[in-house]
VOFINU-882289 format. One line per field, with one value per atom (N, C-alpha, C): atom name; residue number from 0; x, y, z. Coordinates in nm, 2 decimals, decimal comma. Layout:
BEGIN
at <- (CA;...)
i <- (NUM;...)
x <- (X;...)
y <- (Y;...)
z <- (Z;...)
This chain:
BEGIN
at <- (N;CA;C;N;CA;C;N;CA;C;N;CA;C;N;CA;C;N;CA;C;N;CA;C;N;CA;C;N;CA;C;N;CA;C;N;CA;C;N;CA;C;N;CA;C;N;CA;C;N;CA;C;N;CA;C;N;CA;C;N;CA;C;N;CA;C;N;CA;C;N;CA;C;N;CA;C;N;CA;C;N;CA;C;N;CA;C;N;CA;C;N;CA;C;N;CA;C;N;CA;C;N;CA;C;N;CA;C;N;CA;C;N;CA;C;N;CA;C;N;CA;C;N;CA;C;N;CA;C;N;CA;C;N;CA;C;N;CA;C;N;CA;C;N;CA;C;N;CA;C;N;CA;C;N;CA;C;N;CA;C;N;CA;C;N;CA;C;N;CA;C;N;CA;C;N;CA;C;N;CA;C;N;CA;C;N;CA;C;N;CA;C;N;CA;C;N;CA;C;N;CA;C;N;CA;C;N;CA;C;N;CA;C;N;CA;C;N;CA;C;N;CA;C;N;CA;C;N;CA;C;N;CA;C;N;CA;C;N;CA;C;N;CA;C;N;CA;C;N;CA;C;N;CA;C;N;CA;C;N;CA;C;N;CA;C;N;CA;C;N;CA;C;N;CA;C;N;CA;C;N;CA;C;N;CA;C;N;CA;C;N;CA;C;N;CA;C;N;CA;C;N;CA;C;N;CA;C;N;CA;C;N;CA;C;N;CA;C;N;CA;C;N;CA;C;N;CA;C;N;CA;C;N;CA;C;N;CA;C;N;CA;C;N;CA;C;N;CA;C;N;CA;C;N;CA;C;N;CA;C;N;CA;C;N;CA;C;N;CA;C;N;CA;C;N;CA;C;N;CA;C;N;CA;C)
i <- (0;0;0;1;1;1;2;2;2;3;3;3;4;4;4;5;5;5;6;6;6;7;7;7;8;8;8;9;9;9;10;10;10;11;11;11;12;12;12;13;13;13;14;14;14;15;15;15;16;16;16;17;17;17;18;18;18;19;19;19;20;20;20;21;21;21;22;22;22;23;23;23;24;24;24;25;25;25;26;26;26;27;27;27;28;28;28;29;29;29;30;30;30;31;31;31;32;32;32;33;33;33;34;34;34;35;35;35;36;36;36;37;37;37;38;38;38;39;39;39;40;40;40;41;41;41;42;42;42;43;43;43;44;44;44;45;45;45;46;46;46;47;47;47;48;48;48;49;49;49;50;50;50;51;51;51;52;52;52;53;53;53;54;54;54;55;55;55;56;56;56;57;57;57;58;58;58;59;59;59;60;60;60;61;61;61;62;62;62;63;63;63;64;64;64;65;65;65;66;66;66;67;67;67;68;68;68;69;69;69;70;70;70;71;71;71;72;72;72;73;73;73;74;74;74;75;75;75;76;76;76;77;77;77;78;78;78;79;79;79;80;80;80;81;81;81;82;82;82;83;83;83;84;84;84;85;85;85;86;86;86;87;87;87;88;88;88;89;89;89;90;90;90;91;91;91;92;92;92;93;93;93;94;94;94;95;95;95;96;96;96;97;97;97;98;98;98;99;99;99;100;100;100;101;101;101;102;102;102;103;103;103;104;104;104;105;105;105;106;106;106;107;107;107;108;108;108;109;109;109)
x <- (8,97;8,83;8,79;8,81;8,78;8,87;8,99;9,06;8,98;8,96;8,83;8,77;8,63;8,55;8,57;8,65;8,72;8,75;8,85;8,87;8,76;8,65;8,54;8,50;8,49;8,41;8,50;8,60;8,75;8,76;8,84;8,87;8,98;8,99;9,11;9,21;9,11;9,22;9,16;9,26;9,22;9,29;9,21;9,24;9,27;9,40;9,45;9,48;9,37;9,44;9,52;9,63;9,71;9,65;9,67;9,59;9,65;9,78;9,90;9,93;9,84;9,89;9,88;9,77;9,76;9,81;9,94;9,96;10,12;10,23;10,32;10,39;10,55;10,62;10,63;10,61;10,60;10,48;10,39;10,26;10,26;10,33;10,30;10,41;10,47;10,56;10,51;10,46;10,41;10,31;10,17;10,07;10,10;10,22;10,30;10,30;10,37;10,42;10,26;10,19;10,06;9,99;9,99;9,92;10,02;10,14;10,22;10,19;10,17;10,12;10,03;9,91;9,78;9,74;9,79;9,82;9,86;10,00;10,04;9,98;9,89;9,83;9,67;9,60;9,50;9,52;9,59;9,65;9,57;9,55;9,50;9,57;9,61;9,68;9,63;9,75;9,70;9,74;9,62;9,72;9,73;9,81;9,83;9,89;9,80;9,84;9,92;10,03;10,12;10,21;10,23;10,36;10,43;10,44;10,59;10,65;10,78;10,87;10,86;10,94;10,89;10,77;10,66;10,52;10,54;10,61;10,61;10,68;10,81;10,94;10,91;10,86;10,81;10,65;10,59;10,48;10,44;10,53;10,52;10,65;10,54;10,68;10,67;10,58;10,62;10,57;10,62;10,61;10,60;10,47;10,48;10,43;10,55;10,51;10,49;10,37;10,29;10,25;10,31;10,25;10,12;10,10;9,92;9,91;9,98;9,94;10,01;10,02;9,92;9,94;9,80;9,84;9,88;10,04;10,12;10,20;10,27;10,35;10,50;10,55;10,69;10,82;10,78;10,88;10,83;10,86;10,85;10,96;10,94;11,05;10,97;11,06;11,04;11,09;11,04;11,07;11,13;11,24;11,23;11,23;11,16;11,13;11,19;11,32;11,45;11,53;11,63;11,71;11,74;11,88;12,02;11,97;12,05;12,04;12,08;12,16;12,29;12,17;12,09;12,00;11,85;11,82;11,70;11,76;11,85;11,90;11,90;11,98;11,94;11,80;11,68;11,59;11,53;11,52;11,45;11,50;11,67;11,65;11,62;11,63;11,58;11,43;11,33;11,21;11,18;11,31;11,24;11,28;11,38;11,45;11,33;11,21;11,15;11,02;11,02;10,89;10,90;11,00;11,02;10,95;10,87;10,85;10,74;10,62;10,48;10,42;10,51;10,46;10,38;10,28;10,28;10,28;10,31;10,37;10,23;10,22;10,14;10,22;10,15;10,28;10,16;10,21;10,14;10,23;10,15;10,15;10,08;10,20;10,08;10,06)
y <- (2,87;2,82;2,79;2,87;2,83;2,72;2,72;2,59;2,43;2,48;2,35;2,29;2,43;2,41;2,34;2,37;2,36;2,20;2,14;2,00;1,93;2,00;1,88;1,81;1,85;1,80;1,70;1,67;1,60;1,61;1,74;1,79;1,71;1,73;1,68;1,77;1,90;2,04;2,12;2,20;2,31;2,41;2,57;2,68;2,78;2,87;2,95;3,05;3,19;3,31;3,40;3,39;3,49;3,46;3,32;3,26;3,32;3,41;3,43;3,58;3,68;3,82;3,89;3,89;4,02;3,91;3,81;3,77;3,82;3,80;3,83;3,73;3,75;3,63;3,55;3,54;3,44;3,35;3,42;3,34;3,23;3,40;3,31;3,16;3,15;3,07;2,92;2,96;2,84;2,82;2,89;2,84;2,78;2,80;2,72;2,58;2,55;2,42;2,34;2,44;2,32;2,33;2,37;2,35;2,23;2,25;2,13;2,04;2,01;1,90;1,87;1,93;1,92;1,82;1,91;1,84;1,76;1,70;1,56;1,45;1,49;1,43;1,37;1,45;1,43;1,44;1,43;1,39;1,47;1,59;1,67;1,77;1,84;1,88;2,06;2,14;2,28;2,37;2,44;2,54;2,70;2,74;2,91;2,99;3,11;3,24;3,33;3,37;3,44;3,58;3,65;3,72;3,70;3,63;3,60;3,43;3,47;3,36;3,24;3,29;3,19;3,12;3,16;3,08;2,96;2,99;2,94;2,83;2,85;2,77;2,66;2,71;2,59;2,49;2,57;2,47;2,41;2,45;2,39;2,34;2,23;2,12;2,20;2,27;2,36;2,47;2,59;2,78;2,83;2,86;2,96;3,11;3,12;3,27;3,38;3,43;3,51;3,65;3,70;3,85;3,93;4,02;4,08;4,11;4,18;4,21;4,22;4,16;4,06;3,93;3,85;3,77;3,65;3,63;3,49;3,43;3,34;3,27;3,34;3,39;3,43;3,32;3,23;3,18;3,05;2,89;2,80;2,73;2,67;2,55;2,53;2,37;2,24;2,30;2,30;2,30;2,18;2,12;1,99;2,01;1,89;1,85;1,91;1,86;1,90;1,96;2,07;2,17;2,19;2,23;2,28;2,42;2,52;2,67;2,73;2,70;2,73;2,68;2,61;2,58;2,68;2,67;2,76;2,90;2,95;3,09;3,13;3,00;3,03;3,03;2,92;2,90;3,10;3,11;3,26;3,36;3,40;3,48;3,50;3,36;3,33;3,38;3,32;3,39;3,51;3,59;3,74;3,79;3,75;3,81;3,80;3,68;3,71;3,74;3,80;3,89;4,05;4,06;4,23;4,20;4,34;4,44;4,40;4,30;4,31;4,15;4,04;3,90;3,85;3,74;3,66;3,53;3,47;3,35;3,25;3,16;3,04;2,92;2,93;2,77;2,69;2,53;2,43;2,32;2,27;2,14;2,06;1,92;1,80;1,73)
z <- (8,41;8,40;8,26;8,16;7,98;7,92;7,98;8,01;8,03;8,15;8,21;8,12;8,08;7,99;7,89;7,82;7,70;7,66;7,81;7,83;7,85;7,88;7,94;7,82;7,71;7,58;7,50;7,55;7,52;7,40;7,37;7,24;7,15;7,01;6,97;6,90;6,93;6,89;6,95;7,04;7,12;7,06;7,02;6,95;7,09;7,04;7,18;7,13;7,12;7,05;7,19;7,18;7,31;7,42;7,47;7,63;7,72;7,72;7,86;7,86;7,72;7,71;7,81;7,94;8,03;8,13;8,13;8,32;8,23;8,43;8,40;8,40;8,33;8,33;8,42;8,55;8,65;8,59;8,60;8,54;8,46;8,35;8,18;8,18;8,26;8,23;8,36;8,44;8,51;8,45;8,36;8,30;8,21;8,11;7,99;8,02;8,14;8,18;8,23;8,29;8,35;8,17;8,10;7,97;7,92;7,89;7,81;7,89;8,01;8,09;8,07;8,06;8,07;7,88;7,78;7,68;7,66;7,73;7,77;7,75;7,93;7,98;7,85;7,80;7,76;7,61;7,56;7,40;7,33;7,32;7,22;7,14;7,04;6,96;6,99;6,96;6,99;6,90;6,88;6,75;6,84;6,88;6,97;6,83;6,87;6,86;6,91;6,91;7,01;6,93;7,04;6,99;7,06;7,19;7,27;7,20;7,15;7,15;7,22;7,40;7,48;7,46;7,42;7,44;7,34;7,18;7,13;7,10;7,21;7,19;7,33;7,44;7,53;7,49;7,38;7,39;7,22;7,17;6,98;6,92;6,89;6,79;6,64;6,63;6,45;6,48;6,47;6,41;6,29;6,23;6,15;6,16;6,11;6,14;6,01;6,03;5,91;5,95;5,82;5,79;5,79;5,83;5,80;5,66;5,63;5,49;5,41;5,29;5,28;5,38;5,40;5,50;5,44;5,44;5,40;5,55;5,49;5,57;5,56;5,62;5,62;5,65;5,74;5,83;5,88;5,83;5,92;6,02;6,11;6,19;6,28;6,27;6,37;6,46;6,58;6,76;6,80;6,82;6,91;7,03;7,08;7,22;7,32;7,31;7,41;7,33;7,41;7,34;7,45;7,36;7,50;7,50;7,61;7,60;7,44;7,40;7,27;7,16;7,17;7,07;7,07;7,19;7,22;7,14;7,22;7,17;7,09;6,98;6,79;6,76;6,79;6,73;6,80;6,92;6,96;6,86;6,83;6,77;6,65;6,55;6,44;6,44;6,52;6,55;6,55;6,67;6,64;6,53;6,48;6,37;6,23;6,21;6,15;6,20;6,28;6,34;6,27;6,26;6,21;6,09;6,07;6,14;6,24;6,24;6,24;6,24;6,20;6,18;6,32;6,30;6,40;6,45;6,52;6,56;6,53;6,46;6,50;6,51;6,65;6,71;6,69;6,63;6,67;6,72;6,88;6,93;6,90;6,92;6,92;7,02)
């Protein structure tokens, strides 16, 4: 429904802090696909907040991922579009690998 809302005003950047944290992977992962659709569909750019990987690796063409404190940037990369399994798997564990101890994910889509 804040989804909805949000679309009605026909935005050109929609802000997402942890949109998928309390559903479960069934969910989070069919709401992923109707949002990359839905952004598709209505050409607006997204900047998400996440600590799940997946969130970030199905809906962002760039990741940075930053520290609390101090708050810097630790870690950037390009997402592409399409990716084999053997590609996904590097980019995920590269990601968690710079999550340790505490970082967090800012994906951005366009």
């Amino acid at each position: 429904m804040a989804l909805a809302r949000s679309l009605a005003v026909d935005p050109d950047l929609l802000l997402l802090d942890e949109p998928f944290s309390a559903l479960d992977p069934l969910m989070r992962g069919e709401l992923r696909r109707q949002l990359r659709e839905t952004q598709q569909t209505f050409g607006f750019a997204m900047m998400l907040v996440t600590h799940d990987v997946d969130d970030a690796l199905d809906l962002a063409v760039r990741v940075i991922v930053m520290a609390s404190e101090p708050g810097r940037i630790v870690a950037e990369y390009d997402i592409p579009r399409e990716m084999d399994d053997e590609t996904r798997a590097q980019l995920r564990a590269r990601l968690l690998d710079a999550l340790e101890p505490e970082p967090y994910l800012h994906a951005l889509g366009a």
